[in-house]
C-alpha positions, 0 to 999 in steps of 0.5 A: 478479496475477490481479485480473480480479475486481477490477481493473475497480473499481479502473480505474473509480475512478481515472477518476473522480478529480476530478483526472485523473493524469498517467499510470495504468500497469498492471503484470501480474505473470504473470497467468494470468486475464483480468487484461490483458484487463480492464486493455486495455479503459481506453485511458488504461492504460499496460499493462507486464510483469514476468517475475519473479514478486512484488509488490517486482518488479511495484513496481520495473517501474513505479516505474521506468517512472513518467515524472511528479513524483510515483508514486502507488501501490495495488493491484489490489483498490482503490477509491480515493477520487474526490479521491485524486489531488487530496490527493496534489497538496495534499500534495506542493506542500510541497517537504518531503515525500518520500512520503506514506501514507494510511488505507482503509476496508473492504468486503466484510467484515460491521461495516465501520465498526468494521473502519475505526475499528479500523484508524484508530486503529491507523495514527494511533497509529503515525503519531504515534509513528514520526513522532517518530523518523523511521521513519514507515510506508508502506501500499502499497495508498494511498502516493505518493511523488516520482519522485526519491526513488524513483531515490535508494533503489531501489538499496537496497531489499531483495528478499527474499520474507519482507519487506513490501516497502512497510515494507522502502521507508519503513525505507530512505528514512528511513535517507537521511533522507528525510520521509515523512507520514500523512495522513488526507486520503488514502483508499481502500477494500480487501477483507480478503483475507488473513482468508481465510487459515489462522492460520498463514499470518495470524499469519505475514503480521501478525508480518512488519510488526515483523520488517521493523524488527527485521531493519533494527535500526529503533527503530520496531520497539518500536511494531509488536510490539505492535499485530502481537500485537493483530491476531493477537488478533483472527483469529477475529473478522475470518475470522467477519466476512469469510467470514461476509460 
């Protein structure tokens, strides 16, 4: 949705994967920028619209629409690593995993590199913890899982606009039993877009990753309560940096 700004990088990069995928479909969610113009200048594009308004309704169109094995998933505002679609392959050859989720990096924002390492301890974190108990993550912006597993759980992912609707997926396949995997292999960059918020808005955005846990009973709930209060610690710094920039 409106990403005229953005997308162009995003296109770019896939292009330039060392492994080309199967197909690239782009969902427009109502754009009222020059967001199709952009997207229908890459002929490789598969340009589709989706008339309700919201990311878990831009989701579904395009998962739906996915005709290969496996659905790899970002955003609009993501440069994905030249080798992103060639991990993904790596990954999946082993017949266990269902889906997959990797780090990023981050741009536009001043101490990129501490941003990074910040972010990556608190995903390995995460990752080793949830593992144990089979609710692992998903972070939307880098994730891919198989087209299969998607037609088992669509029919129960929630819809609700107060949801994270990536974490509101993994909780659901890790209900069916479904395996999900952290891999550092998997990368690619994002902007800090929601620095530019006003506290209320940011504490709100961070305090949904638990919530989404909590309001499924999930165990994994213990684990996100305190690394969302840690991130709410650090709003001031990361708005300084991001605006600064």
């Amino acid at each position: 949705y409106n990403e005229e700004s953005h997308l162009a990088a995003c296109l770019d990069a896939i292009a330039a994967q060392t492994v080309q995928p199967f197909e690239v479909i782009v969902v427009d969610n109502n754009s009222t920028d020059q967001t199709v113009a952009v997207a229908q200048r890459y002929p490789f594009v598969r340009l589709l619209h989706e008339k309700r308004q919201g990311v878990v309704f831009a989701r579904d169109r395009g998962f739906t629409a996915a005709r290969g094995d496996v659905i790899g998933r970002t955003d609009g505002d993501s440069i994905l690593a030249p080798d992103w679609v060639a991990e993904i392959h790596r990954i999946f050859a082993n017949p266990t995993v269902d889906a997959a989720s990797g780090i990023v990096s981050y741009r536009d924002v001043g101490l990129p590199q501490t941003f990074g390492a910040i972010d990556s301890l608190v995903r390995h974190y995460l990752a080793k913890r949830m593992s144990l108990i089979d609710e692992l993550f998903l972070y939307g912006v880098n994730m891919a899982m198989r087209r299969d597993a998607w037609q088992k759980v669509r029919g129960y992912v929630c819809h609700e606009r107060h949801l994270h609707e990536d974490l509101d997926l993994a909780i659901h396949m890790a209900k069916q039993r479904q395996r999900i995997v952290f891999s550092s292999t998997m990368q690619a960059s994002i902007s800090p877009r929601q620095a530019s918020a006003n506290p209320r808005e940011f504490y709100k955005y961070v305090w949904s990753n638990p919530r989404v846990y909590a309001e499924h009973g999930m165990v994994a709930q213990r684990y996100m309560y305190p690394i969302a209060l840690f991130v709410m610690s650090l709003y001031l710094p990361i708005k300084f940096l991001y605006r600064g920039y």
